[in-house]
C-alpha positions in Angstrom: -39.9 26.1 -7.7 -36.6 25.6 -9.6 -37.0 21.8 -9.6 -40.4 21.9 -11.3 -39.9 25.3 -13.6 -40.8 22.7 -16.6 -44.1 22.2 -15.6 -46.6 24.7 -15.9 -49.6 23.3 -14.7 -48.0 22.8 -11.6 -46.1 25.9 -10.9 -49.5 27.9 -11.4 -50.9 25.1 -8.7 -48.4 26.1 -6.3 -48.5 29.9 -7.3 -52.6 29.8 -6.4 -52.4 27.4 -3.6 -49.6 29.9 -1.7 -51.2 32.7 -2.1 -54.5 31.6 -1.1 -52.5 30.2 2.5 -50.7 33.3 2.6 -54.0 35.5 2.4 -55.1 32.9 5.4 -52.3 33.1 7.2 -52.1 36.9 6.8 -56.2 37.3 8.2 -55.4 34.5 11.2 -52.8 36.7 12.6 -54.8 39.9 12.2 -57.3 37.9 14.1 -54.9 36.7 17.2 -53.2 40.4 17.5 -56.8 41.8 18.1 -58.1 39.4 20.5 -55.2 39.9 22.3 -54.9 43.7 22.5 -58.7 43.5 23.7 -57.8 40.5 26.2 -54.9 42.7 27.5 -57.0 45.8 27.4 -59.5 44.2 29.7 -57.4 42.0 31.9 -55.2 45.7 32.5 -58.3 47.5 33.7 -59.5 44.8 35.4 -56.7 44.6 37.6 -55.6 48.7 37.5 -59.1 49.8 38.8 -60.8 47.1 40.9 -58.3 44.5 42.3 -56.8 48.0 43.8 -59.7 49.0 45.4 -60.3 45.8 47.1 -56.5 45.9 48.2 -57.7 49.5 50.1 -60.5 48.4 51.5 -59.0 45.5 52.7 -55.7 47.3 54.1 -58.4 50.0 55.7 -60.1 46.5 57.7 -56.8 45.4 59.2 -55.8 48.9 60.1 -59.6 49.6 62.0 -58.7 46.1 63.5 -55.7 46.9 64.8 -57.2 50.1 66.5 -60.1 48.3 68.3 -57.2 45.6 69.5 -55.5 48.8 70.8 -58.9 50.5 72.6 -59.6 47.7 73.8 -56.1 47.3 75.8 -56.2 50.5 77.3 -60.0 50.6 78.5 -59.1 47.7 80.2 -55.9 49.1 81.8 -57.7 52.7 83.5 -57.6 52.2 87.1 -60.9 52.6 89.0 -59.6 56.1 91.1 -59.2 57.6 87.5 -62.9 58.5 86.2 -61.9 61.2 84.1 -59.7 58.6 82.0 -61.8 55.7 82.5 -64.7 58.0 80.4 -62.4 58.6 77.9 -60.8 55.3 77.3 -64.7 54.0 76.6 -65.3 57.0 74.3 -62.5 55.5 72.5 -63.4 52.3 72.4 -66.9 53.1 70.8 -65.1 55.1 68.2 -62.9 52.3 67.3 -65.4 49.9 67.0 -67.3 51.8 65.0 -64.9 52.6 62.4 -63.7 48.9 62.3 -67.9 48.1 61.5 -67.7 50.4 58.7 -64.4 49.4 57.2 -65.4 45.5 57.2 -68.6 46.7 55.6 -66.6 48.6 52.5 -64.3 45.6 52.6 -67.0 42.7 52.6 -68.8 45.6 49.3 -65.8 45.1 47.3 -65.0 41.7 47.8 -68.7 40.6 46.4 -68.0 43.5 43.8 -65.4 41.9 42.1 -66.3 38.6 42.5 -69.4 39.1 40.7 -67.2 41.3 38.0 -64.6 38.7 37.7 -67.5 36.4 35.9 -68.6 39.7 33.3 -64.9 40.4 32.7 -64.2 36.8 31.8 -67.3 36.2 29.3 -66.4 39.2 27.6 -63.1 38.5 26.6 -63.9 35.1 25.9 -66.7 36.4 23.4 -64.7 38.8 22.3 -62.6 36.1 21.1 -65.0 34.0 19.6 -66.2 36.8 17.7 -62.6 37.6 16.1 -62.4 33.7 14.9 -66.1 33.5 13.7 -64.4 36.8 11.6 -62.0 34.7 10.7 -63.6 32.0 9.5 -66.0 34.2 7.8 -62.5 35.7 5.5 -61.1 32.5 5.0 -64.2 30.5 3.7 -64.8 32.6 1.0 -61.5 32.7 0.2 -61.7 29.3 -0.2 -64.9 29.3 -1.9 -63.5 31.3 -4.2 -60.8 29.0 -4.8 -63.1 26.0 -5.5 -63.7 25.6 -8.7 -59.8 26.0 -9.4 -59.2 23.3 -6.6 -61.7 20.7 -8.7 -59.5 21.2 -11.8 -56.7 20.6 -9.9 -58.6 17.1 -8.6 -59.7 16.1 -11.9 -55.9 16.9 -13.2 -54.9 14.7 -10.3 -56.9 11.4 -10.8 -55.5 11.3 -14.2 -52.1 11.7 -12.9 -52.7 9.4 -10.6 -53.6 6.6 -13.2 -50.8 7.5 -15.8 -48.5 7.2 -12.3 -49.9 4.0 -12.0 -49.4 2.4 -15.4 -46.2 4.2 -14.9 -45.1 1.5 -12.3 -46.5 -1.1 -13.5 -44.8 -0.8 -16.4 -42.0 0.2 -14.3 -42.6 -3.0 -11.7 -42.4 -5.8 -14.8 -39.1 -4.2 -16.5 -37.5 -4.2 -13.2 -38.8 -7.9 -12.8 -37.3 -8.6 -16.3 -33.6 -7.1 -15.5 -33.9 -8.7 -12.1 -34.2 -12.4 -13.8 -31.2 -11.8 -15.8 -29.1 -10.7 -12.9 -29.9 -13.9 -11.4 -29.0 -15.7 -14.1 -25.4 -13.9 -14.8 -25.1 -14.2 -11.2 -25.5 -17.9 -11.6 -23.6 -18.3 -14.3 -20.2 -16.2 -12.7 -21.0 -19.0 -9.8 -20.8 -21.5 -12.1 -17.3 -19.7 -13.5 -15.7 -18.9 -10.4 -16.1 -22.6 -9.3 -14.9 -24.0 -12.9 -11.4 -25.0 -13.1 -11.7 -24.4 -16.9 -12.5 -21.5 -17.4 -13.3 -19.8 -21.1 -10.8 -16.4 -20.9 -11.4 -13.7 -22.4 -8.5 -12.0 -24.7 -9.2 -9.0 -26.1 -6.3 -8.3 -28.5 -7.5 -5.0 -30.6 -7.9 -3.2 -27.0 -5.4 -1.0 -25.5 -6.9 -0.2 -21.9 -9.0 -2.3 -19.0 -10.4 -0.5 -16.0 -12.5 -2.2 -13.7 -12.7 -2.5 -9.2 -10.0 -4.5 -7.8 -9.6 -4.8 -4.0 -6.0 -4.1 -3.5 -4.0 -4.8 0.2 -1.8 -2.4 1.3 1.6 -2.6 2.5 0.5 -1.1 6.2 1.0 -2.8 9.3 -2.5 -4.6 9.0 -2.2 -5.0 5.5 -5.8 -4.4 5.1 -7.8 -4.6 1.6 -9.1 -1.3 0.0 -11.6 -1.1 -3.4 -10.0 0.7 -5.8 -10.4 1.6 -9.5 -7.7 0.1 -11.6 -6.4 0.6 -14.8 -4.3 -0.6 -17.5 -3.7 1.8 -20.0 -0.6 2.5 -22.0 1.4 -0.2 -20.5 1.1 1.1 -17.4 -1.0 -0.3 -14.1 -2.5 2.8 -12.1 -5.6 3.1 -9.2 -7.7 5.9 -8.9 -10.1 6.0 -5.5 -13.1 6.4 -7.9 -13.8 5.9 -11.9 -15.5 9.0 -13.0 -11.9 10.4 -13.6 -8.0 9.6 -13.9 -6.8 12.8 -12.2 -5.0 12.0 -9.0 -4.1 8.6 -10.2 -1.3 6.8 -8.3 1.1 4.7 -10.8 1.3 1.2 -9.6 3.9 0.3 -12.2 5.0 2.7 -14.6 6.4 -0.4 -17.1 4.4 -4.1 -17.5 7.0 -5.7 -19.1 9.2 -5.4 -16.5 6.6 -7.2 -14.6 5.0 -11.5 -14.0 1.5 -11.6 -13.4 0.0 -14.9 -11.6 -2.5 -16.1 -9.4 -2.3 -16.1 -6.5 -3.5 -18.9 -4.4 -1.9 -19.0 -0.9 -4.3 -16.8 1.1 -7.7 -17.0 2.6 -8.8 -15.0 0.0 -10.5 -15.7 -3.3 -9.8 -14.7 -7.0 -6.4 -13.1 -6.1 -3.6 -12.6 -8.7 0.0 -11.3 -8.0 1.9 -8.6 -9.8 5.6 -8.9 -9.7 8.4 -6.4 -10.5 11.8 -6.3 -10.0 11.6 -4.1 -6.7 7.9 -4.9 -5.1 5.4 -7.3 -5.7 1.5 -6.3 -5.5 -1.4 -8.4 -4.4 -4.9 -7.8 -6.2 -7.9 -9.4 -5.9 -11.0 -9.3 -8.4 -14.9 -10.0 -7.8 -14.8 -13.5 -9.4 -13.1 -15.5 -11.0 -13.9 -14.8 -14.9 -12.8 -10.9 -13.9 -9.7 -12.6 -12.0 -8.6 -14.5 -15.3 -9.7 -11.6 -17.5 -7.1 -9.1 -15.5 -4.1 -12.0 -15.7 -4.6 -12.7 -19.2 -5.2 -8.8 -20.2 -1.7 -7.5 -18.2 -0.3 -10.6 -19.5 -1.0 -9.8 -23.1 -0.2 -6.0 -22.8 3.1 -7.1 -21.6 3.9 -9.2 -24.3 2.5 -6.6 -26.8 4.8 -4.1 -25.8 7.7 -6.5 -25.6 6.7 -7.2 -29.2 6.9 -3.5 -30.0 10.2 -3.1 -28.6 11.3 -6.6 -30.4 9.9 -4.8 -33.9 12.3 -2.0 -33.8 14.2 -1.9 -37.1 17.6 -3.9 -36.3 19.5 -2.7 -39.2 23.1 -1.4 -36.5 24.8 -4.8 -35.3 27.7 -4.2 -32.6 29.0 -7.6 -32.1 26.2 -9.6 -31.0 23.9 -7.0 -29.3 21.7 -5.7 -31.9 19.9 -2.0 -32.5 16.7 -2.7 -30.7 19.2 -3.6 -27.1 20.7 -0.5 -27.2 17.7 1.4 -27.4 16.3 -0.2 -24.4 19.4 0.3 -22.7 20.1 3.8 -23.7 18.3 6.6 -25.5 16.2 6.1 -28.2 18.4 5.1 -31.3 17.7 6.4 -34.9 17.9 4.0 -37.3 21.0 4.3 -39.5 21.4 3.0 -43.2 24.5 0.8 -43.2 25.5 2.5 -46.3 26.5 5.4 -44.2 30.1 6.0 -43.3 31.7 4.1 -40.3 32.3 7.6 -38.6 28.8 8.7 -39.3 27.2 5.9 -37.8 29.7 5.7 -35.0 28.9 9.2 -34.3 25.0 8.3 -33.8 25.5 5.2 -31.9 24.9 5.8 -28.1 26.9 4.6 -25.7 26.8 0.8 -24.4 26.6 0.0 -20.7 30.0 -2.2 -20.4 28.4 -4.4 -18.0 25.7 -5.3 -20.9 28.6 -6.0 -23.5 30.5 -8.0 -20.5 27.1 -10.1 -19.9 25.4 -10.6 -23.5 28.9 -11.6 -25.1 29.3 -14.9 -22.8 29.0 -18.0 -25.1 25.3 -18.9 -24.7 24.0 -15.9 -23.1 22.3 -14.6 -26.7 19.4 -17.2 -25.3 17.2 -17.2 -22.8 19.2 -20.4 -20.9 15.6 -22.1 -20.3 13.7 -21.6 -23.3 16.2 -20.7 -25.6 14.2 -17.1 -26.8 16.6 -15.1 -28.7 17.7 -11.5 -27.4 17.5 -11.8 -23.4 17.3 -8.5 -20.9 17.0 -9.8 -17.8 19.2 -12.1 -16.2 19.5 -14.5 -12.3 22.8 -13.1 -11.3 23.0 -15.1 -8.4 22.7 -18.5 -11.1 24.3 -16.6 -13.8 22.2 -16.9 -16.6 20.6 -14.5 -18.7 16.8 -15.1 -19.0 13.6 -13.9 -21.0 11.2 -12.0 -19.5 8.4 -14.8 -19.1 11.3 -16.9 -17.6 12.7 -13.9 -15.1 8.8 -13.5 -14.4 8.9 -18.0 -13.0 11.7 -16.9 -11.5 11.0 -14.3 -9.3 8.3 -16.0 -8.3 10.6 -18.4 -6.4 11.9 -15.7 -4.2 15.1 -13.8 -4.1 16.5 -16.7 -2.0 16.2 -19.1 -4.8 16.8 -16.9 -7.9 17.9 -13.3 -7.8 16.9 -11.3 -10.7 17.7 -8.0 -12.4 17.3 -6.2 -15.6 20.4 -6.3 -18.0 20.0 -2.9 -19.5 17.8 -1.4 -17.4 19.1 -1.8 -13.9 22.3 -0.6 -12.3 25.2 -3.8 -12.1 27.9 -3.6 -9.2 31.3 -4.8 -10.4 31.2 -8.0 -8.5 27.6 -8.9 -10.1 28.9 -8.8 -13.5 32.5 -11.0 -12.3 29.8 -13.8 -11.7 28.1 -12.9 -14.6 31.6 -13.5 -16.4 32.4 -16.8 -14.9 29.0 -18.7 -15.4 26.5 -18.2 -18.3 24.1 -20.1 -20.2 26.5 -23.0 -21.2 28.2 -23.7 -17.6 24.3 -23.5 -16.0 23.1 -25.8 -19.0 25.4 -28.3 -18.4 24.7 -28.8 -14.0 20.8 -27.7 -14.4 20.2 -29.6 -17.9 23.1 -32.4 -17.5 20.2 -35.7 -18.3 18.4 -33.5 -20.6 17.7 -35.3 -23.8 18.9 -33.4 -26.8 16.4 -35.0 -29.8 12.8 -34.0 -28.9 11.2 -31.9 -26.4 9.9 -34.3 -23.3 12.1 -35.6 -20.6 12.8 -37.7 -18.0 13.2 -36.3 -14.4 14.9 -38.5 -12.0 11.6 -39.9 -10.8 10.6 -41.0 -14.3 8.0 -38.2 -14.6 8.0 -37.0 -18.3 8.3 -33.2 -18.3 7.7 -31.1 -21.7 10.8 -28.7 -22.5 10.0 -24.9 -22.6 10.3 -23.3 -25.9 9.7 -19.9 -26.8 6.4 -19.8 -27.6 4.8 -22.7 -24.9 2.6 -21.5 -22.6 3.0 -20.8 -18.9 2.2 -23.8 -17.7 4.9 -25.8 -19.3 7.5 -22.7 -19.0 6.6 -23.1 -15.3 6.5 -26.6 -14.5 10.1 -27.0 -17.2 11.9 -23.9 -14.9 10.4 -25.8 -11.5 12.1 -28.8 -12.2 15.0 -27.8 -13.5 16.3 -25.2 -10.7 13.7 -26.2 -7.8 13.6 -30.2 -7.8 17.1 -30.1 -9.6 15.5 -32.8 -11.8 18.1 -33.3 -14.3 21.7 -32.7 -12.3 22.3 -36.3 -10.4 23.5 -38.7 -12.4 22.1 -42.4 -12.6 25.0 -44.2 -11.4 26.4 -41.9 -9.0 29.0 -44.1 -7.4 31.4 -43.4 -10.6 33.2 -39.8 -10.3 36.3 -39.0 -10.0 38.0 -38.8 -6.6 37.8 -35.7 -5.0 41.9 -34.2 -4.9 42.8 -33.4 -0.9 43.1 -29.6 -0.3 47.1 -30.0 -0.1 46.5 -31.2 -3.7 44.7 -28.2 -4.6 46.4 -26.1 -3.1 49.9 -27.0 -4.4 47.7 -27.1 -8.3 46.9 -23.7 -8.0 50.3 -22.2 -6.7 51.9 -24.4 -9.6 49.5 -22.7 -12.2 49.7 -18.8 -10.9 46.7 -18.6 -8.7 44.7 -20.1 -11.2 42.4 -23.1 -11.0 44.1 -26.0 -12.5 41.5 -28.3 -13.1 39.5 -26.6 -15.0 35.9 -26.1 -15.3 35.2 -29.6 -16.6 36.5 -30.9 -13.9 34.6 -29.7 -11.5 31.1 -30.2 -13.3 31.8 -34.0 -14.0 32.1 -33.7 -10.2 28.9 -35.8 -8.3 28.4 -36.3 -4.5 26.1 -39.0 -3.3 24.4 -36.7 -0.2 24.6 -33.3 1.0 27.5 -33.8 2.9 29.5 -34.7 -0.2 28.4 -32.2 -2.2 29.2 -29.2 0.9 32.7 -30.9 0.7 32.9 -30.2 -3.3 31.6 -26.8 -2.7 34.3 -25.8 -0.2 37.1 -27.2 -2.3 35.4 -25.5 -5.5 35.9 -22.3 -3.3 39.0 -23.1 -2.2 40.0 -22.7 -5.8 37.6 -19.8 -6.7 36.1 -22.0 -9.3 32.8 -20.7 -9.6 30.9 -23.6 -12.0 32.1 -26.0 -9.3 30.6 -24.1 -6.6 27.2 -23.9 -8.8 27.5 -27.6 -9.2 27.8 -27.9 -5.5 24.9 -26.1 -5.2 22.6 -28.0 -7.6 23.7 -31.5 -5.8 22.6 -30.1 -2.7 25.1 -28.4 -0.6 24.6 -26.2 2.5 26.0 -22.8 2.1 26.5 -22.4 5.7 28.2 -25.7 5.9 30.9 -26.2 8.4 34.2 -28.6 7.3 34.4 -30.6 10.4 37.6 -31.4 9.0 39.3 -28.3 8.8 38.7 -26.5 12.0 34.5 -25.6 11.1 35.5 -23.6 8.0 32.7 -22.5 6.0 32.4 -21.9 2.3 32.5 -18.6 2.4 35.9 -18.6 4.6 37.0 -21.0 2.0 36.1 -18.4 -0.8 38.2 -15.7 1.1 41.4 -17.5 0.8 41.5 -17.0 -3.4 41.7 -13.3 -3.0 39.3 -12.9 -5.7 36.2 -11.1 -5.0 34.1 -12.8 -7.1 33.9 -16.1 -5.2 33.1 -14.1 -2.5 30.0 -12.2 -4.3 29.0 -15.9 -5.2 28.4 -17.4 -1.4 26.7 -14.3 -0.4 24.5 -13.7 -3.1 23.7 -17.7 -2.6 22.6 -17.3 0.6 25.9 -17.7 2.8 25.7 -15.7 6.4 28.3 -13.4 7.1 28.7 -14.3 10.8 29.4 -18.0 10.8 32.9 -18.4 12.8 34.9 -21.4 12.7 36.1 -23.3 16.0 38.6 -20.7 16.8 35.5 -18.2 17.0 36.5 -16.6 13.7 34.4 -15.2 11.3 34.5 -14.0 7.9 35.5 -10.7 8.3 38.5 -11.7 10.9 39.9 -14.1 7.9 39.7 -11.1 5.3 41.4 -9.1 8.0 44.0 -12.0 8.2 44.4 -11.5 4.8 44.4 -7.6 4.3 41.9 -7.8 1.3 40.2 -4.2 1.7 37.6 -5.4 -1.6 36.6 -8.3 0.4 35.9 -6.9 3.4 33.8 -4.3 1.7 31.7 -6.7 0.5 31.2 -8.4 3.5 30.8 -5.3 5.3 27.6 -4.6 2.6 26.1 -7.4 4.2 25.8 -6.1 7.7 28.8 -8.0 8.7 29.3 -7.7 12.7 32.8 -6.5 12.9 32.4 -6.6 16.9 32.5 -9.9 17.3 35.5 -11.5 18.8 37.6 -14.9 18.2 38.8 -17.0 20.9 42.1 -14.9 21.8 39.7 -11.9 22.3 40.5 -10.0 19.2 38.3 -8.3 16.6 38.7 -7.9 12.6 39.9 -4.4 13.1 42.6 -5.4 16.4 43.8 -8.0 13.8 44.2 -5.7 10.8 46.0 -3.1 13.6 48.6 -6.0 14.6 49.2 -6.6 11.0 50.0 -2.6 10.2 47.2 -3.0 7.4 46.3 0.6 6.7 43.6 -0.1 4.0 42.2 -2.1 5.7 42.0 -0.6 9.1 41.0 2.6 7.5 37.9 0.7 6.0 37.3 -0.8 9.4 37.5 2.1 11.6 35.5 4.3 8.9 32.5 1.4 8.8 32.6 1.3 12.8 32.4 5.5 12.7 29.4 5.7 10.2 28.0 2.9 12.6 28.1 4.7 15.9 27.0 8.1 13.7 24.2 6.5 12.6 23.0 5.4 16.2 23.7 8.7 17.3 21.2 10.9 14.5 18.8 8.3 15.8 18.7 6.2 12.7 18.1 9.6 10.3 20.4 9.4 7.0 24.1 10.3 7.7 26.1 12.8 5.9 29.1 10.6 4.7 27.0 7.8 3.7 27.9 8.5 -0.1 31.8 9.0 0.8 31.1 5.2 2.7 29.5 4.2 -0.5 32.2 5.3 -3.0 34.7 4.1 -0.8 33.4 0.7 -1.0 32.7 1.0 -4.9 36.6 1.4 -5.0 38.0 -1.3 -3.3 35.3 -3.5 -5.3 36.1 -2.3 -8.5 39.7 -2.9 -7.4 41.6 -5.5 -10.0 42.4 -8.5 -7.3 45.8 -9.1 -8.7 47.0 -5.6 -8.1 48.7 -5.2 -5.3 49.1 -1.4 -5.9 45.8 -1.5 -6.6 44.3 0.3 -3.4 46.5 3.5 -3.4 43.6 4.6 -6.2 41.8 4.7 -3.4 43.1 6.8 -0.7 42.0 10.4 -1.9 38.6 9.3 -1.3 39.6 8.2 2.4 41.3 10.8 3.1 38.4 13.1 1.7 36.2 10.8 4.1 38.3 11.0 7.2 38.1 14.6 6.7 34.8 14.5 6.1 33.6 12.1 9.2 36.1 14.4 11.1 34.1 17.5 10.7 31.2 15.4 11.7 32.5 14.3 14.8 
């Protein structure tokens, strides 16, 4: 009744219609409770009155039968000599057999009795019963009867209904036909689009927000694909599990700018695009692809728009070279300060600068983005170092964290030896390896195949940025030289040797020296690069790199040394840090079975040892007299170092004891390590700054224990 308390007509329909069934319903059950008390009346009486007198009678004829049975015996047992029993034994008999006449008589009269009354009993209840229903039907035709000339309205209501119904749906039938066509013609043409290669996209610059289904794999075991309701709203990425509303939303990425989106095509799967940020990278996938392009270009241009924000931010505080708008991404929000204020005013409102930024932003070259030279960069490779734009970190990335390793400058934490690197490359040194045959007047060049590749600019579009950053750092288009057979003869590593101790520790070649350095094959080139590290010169080990040297190569010529054991000799963290963020393995030993760790332990450099230690060095591992890093640092009465190996090898076998849970003194191992990194190399007092936090550790992992 609720669903239909708009229409009248109908209610009073039903309203009539259930009351004339409930007066039916109401007179058919009157009916069937009196034909069944009279049935059970009957059928009661019937069986009360004259089945149990045909049970008596017939009870009486067995008993009478059993007496003549017994009469009969005993007549027949009476011996001759006896007259006076043998009389009585026949008076008994005829007695007997006279009851027993008499007793199947009354039993034969009721057996025919109720036979004959079974047939009268029956027919009366069954008209009885026929009787009650012709009642019935009696009631419930003029009940109906009066009802009639309501129930014709009703019909003649109904016809027309029927009709308007019917025009209704046809009506109905032909729009549906119409919007059907048309979906088969959009479907054709998103055929058509997701099997164009050019593809009209769709920008929509006045709009702030796209929501829409994207099918989004998760980072499970099975990595299985899930529908879900994306959107991009406030420079922001966030899914929902339906779109009616945003509550319960899960933020994807909290900050597009920090994030490269591009398709994605190495998968089974069609229309995908990939989001990457610094820390994950997400794999999307749209319906088709016009939707695919229209997500890529949308994210790509809120990303830009809100780099464009930030870019607009009145620059009217200069520090050096970093400008207003840096520190505000780097720190809290600045107010803009007139610079007709008083120094000590406007020092007063100036936050405070990261030093790591100044350290990295100040390098000669780094106030470009060392690809396409766009002004003001954040983001930087630290494992190239070079500072970078945001579309260039975005190509980077992109070539995984083997190739380029990249990090926010303001907006990500720097360890100590990150920023040395920093310090000892930058834009300039990486131009001159990566962009050597680079042609200075006009923007197309020549790759060493002869292949003419357009320079990225500022404002060229991905495709160039991509295929320019590709070539440069991936093909390493532009570092051989043509006639490759002129360079300078490599100095022997006595040579070097006695160069640096002549010039303090220092490198005395110089960094030009070692980028006009060439090498006609790999081999030559893993030479350079373990006399660059020799030295600690870290453009030389870069050039190395571009002209194809193996990080994990091993000096055949000097007992299987590696670069990286070449790097530990300098006692400078920094060249260290360079190898291993380059892709160097920490377990590598030479042909005495040494590795890494055992040379720092050789040489009792505690900030070296940390960072090898960082890299899961195994400091288990023997050398071919049988001795370990920390058996060497014991011989040599090295108690930095020994304190640093025996606390690692503690907050090792703690860890596999809690079952791989965290462990309480991993911060004390952490700080520890941030010590001896941020320890100056040339001190040699250095370390003692360090020993209240080992002692407070050894405490610490003592109370553990």
């Amino acid at each position: 009744m609720v669903h239909f308390k708009d229409d009248t007509m109908l209610l009073e329909a039903i309203g009539k219609f259930t009351q004339c069934l409930s007066q039916w319903n109401l007179n058919y059950n009157t009916m069937i409770e009196n034909c069944n008390s009279y049935f059970i009346q009957c059928m009661n009486s019937f069986i009360k009155n004259d089945i149990k007198r045909v049970k008596d009678s017939r009870r009486n004829f067995h008993k009478n039968s059993e007496d003549v049975g017994t009469a009969f015996s005993r007549n027949a047992q009476v011996p001759k000599s006896k007259l006076g029993e043998c009389e009585e034994a026949a008076s008994n008999l005829v007695i007997s057999r006279n009851n027993f006449k008499k007793a199947s008589i009354d039993y034969l009269f009721e057996v025919n009795i109720i036979q004959y009354k079974k047939r009268t009993e029956v027919l009366n209840c069954l008209l009885s019963h026929l009787k009650g229903h012709q009642s019935f039907i009696v009631q419930t035709n003029s009940t109906f009867n009066d009802l009639n000339p309501y129930i014709q309205q009703i019909s003649a209501s109904l016809q027309t209904l029927q009709n308007e119904a019917a025009s209704t749906r046809q009506q109905l039938r032909n729009e549906s036909n119409t919007v059907l066509n048309l979906a088969m013609s959009s479907s054709v043409d998103d055929h058509r689009m997701s099997t164009s290669t050019s593809s009209q996209i769709d920008v929509y610059p006045n709009e702030e927000c796209m929501e829409g289904y994207l099918y989004k794999r998760t980072t499970k075991t099975f990595k299985s694909w899930v529908r879900r309701w994306f959107i991009v709203d406030n420079n922001q990425l966030m899914y929902c599990s339906q779109h009616k509303s945003r509550e319960g939303a899960v933020i994807m990425e909290r900050d597009l700018r920090l994030c490269n989106v591009v398709p994605f095509q190495d998968t089974d799967r069609r229309f995908c695009f990939q989001i990457i940020s610094p820390h994950r990278t997400h794999l999307l996938q749209a319906d088709n692809e016009k939707d695919c392009q229209k997500w890529v270009a949308f994210i790509q241009e809120t990303a830009k728009k809100a780099y464009n924000r930030m870019n607009s931010t009145p620059s009217c505080i200069k520090v050096g070279c970093i400008s207003a708008d840096l520190m505000a991404s780097s720190c809290s929000p600045l107010r803009c300060v007139s610079t007709k204020s008083p120094p000590s005013a406007t020092s007063n409102l100036l936050p405070k600068i990261p030093s790591h930024v100044k350290s990295i932003l100040t390098i000669s070259g780094n106030d470009v983005c060392c690809d396409c030279g766009h002004p003001d960069p954040r983001w930087a490779s630290f494992n190239l170092g070079v500072t970078l734009c945001i579309e260039c970190s975005g190509i980077h990335r992109s070539f995984g964290v083997h190739k380029s390793k990249v990090k926010s400058v303001t907006l990500d934490a720097w360890e100590p030896d990150q920023v040395r690197v920093m310090e000892q490359l930058g834009n300039d040194i990486a131009r001159r390896i990566f962009e050597l045959f680079v042609c200075e007047d006009g923007d197309v060049c020549m790759n060493d195949a002869g292949t003419k590749i357009v320079k990225a600019t500022p404002n060229c579009s991905r495709e160039v940025r991509e295929e320019w950053v590709t070539a440069k750092y991936l093909k390493r288009s532009f570092v051989r030289r043509s006639n490759s057979q002129n360079h300078p003869t490599m100095p022997s590593t006595p040579q070097l040797k006695n160069a640096v101790k002549m010039n303090d520790g220092a490198d005395a070649y110089g960094n030009d020296y070692w980028l006009n350095q060439d090498a006609d094959d790999s081999e030559a080139a893993s030479k350079l690069l373990c006399r660059a590290a020799e030295v600690g010169n870290l453009p030389g080990m870069l050039k190395a790199l571009a002209l194809g040297a193996d990080v994990n190569f091993k000096n055949t010529e000097d007992s299987d040394k590696t670069p990286l054991i070449y790097s530990l000799t300098t006692g400078l963290n920094a060249p260290v840090e360079f190898m291993l963020l380059n892709g160097s393995k920490v377990d590598v030993p030479d042909a005495d079975k040494k590795t890494p760790l055992h040379h720092a332990a050789i040489l009792g450099n505690a900030g070296q040892i940390c960072l090898l230690l960082k890299r899961k060095a195994n400091q288990h591992l023997k050398d071919i007299n049988g001795n370990d890093a920390l058996s060497i640092a014991v011989e040599n009465a090295d108690a930095n170092v020994v304190t640093i190996l025996r606390l690692a090898r503690l907050n090792e076998e703690m860890k596999g004891s809690d079952g791989g849970f965290d462990n309480p003194s991993d911060d004390m191992f952490a700080e520890v390590f941030k010590d001896f990194s941020a320890i100056p190399s040339s001190s040699v007092d250095g370390a003692s700054s360090t020993r209240s936090s080992i002692c407070t550790l050894s405490s610490t992992t003592t109370t553990f224990q």
